[in-house]
C-alpha positions as CSV (number, residue, x, y, z in Angstrom):
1,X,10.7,-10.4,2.4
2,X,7.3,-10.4,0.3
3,X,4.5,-8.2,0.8
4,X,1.3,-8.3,-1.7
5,X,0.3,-4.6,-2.4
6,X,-3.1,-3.8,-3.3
7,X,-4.2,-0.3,-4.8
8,X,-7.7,1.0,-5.2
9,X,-9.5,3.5,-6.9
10,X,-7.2,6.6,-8.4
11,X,-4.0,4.7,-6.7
12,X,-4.1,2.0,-8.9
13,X,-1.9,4.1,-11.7
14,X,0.8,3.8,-9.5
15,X,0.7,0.1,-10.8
16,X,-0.4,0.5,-14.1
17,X,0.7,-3.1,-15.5
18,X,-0.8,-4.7,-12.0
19,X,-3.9,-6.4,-12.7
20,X,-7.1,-5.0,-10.4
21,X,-4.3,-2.8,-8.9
22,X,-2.8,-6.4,-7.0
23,X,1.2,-6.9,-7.1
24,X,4.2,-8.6,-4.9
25,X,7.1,-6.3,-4.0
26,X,10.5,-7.3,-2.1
27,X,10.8,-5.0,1.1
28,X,13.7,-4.9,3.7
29,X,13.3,-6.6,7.3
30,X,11.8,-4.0,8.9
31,X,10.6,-1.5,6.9
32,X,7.3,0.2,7.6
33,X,4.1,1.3,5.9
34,X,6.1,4.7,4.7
35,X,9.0,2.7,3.4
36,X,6.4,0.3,1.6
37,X,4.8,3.9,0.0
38,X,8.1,5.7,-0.6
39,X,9.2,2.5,-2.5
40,X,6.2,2.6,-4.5
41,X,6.7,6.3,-5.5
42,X,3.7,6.9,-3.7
43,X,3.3,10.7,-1.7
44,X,2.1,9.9,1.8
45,X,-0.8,12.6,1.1
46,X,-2.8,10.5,-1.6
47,X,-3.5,7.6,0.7
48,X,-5.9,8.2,3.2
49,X,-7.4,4.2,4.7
50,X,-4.4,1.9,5.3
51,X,-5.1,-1.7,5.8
52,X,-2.7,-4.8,6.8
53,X,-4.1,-7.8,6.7
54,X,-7.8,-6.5,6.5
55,X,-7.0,-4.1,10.0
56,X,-7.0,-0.5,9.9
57,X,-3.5,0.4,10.0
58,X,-0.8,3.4,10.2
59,X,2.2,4.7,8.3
60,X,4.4,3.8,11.6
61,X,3.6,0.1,11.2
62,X,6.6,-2.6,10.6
63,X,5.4,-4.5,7.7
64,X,5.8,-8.5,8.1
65,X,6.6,-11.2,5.1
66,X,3.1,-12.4,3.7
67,X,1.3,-9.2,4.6
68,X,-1.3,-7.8,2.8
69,X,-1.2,-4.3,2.4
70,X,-4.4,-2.3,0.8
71,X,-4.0,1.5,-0.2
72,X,-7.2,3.7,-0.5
73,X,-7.0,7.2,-1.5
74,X,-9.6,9.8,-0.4
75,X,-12.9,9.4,-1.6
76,X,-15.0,12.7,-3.0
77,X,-18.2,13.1,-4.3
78,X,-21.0,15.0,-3.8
């Protein structure tokens, strides 16, 4: 199944070719939001706001064909 992947701020060099951090990837029935991450190459401990489909989400979550999954990393700043 497809899911469309989008990566913001400092995650976005996990897609470097991706334009604006927005791509497609192929995922197994039934994986979750951990399987979509480890997939990815992506350590759990960079993202820190999960979204699927515009809802605040959690790594736990079954993923469903057509979803849209956003990736936010922590913010700093001071």
């Amino acid at each position: 199944m497809l899911v469309e992947i989008r990566l913001y701020a400092t995650l976005r060099r996990h897609a470097p070719t991706a334009a604006l951090g927005v791509l497609s990837i192929e995922v197994q029935e039934g994986s979750t939001v951990a399987d979509v991450l480890g997939i990815m190459n992506i350590e759990l401990a960079e993202v820190h706001i999960i979204m699927i489909n515009g809802v605040s989400s959690s790594l736990d979550i079954v993923v469903h064909n057509g979803d849209r999954l956003g990736f936010f990393p922590a913010v700093g700043g001071g």
